[in-house]
N, C-alpha and C positions, 0 to 999 in steps of 0.2 A: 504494500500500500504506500504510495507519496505521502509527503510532508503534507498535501490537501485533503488526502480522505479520500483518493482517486485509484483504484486498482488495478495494479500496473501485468503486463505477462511477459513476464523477464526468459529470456533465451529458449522460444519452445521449440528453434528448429528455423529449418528453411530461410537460412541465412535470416533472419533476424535478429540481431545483437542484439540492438540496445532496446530497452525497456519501453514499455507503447502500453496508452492508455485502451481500457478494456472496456467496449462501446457495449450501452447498456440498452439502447433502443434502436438505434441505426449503424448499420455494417460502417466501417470503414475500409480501408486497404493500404497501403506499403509498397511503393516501390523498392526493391533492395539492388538493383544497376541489372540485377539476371531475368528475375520475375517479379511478378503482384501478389502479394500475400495479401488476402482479407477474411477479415474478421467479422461472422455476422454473429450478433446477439441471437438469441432465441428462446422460448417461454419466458418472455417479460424479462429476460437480463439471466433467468438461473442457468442456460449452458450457453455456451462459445463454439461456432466451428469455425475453423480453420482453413481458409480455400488456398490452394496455390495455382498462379494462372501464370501459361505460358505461351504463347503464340496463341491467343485466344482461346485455349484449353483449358475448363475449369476444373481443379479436381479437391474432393472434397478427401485430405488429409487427419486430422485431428477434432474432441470431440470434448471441448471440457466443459467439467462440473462445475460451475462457481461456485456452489455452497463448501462452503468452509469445512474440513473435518476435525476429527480429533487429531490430537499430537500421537498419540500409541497408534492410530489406526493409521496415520500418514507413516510412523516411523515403520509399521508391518509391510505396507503396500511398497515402501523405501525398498526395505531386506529384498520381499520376494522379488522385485523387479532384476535384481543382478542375478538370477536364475534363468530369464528370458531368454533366448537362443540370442537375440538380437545385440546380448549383453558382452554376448562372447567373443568379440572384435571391436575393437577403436574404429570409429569412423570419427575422420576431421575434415573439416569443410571451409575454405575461405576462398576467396575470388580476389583475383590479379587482374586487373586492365579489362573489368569486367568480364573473365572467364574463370568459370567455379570447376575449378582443380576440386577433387572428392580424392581421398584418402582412408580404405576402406580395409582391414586386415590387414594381407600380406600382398593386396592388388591398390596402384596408383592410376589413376588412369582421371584424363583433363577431358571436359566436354570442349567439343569446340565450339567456337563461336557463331552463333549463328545457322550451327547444324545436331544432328543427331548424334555424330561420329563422335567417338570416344577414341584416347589417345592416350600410348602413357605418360603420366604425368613428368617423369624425368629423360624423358624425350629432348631432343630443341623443341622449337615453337612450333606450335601448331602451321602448317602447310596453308 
C-alpha cells in the first residue's frame, strides 16, 4: 500500500518493475517498450486480471484476489509454491534497446525484434 492508502502491485511479471496503482473500477494499461500490460478490475474492485497484448493479441495471463489474507495462510501458500514445477529453474527477464533477452534454466535465447524468431541470447546481435 502507498504512503496514500493506494494499493500498489509490485513486480507481478511481464516486464513490469516498478510498482502501479491497482484500478478499482476502470482497467488501465502499461506500456513497458515490448508490450501493453492491463489491468482490469472486476467484481466491484475484489479480483484483478492481468492482460498482456502484443501485436494486437490479447491474452489473459494472471488472476488476482485483492482481498487481503492471513499472515500463516500467505506464509503456507509462500512454502508450497517453491514445490511448483515452475519453481525448478531461474527464469530472468530484462530488455536491451527494447529487445526482451529471456533467460530460462540452462537455455538463453533473445526474441527478436519485431519477429517471432528466437535467438541465442549470447549470440552477436540479432540479424
Amino acid at each position: 500500500m502507498s504512503a496514500t492508502g493506494e494499493i500498489l502491485l509490485c513486480d507481478p511479471g511481464y516486464l513490469l518493475f516498478a510498482p502501479v496503482k491497482v484500478p478499482r473500477e476502470t482497467p488501465s494499461s502499461f506500456d513497458n517498450g515490448f508490450n501493453r500490460v492491463e489491468l482490469r478490475p472486476l467484481c466491484g474492485g475484489t479480483k484483478l486480471e492481468l492482460f498482456t497484448i502484443v501485436k494486437g493479441n490479447r491474452k489473459l495471463r494472471l488472476t488476482f484476489k485483492m482481498e487481503p489474507v492471513a499472515d500463516a495462510a500467505f506464509g503456507k501458500a509462500w512454502e508450497q509454491s517453491f514445490a511448483f514445477e515452475m519453481m525448478s529453474y531461474p527464469v530472468l527477464t530484462r530488455t536491451a534497446n527494447g529487445c526482451p533477452p529471456v533467460f530460462a534454466g540452462q537455455h538463453a535465447r533473445r526474441a527478436r525484434c519485431g519477429s517471432d524468431a528466437a535467438h541465442n541470447a549470447f549470440a552477436g546481435p540479432a540479424d
